[in-house]
Each structure stands twice: as structure tokens, then as C-alpha cells.
C-alpha positions, 0 to 999 in steps of 0.5 A: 480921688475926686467924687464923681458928682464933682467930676460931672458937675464940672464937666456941664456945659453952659451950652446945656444950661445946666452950669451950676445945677446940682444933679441927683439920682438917678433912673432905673430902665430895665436892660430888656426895655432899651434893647427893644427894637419894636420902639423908635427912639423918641418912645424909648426917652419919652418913656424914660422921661415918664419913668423919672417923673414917677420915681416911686409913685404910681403915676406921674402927670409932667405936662407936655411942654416939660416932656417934650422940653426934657425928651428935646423934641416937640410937643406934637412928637409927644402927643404923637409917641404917647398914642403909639405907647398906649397902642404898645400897652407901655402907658396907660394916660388918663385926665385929671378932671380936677387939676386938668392934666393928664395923668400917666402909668408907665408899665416899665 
């Protein structure tokens, strides 16, 4: 019987460009955050994407271009969605003055 590591990594697509990449772990989402329906999609993976950057730490800081390259959507999308999850008191963004970035709490 085959690992089911080995049957994933042999069914990624050189389409996706992960062909040949290692895949490891694995993110916990809450069962109640993803049958919510007061969020839109793009809130719901941009959350998860947060959520797997932060893994067991407090706070995460990907930049935008990352988020909005592993959520596929455009940094503006981002910029949009993460307002609308601080307004839904889901994320809490902050600025790093001395490596400016900014700085996420993800409340899931």
C-alpha cells in the first residue's frame, strides 16, 4: 500500500508548479470558521493563508504579494479582504516600524 505522500506528490501537476516539491503538514481550520456564511471566499483562504503562516506562533507577517500569490487573487483583493476581516474583528494588522512589514493576528 502506497503512503499518501507519495500518491500526492505523484499526482501535482506541472500546471501548478509544484512538480518535484516536497508537501509537509498540514493547517487546522476550525469546522464552524469555514461553514460561516457572513464571509466571501476570498476572506475565507486569505484567513487560512494567514493561519498557515503563523503556524504555532502568535503572529505571522507574509508580504501581500505572497498572500495574494498563494490565495490566487490580486494584491489589491488582499489589501481589500484584510480591512474587511479587521472590520469582522477576525485580524488584527499592525506595522513592524523596524522591518516595515506588516505584522498579522489571525483570531481563529
Amino acid at each position: 500500500m502506497q503512503s499518501v505522500s507519495s500518491i500526492i506528490n505523484k499526482n501535482i501537476s506541472k500546471e501548478g508548479g509544484l512538480l518535484n516539491t516536497k508537501i509537509n503538514g498540514f493547517t487546522k481550520v476550525p469546522n464552524l470558521f469555514l461553514m460561516r456564511q457572513d464571509i466571501n471566499i476570498y476572506e475565507k483562504m486569505i484567513m487560512i493563508i494567514l493561519k498557515k503562516y503563523k503556524m504555532n506562533k502568535t503572529l505571522c507577517w507574509p508580504s501581500l504579494k505572497t498572500i495574494a500569490e498563494k490565495a490566487r487573487c490580486s494584491e489589491t483583493t488582499v489589501k481589500e479582504t484584510i480591512k474587511k476581516l479587521e472590520n469582522k474583528e477576525l485580524l488584527i494588522k499592525s506595522r513592524d516600524k523596524k522591518f516595515k512589514s506588516n505584522v498579522y493576528e489571525v483570531k481563529m
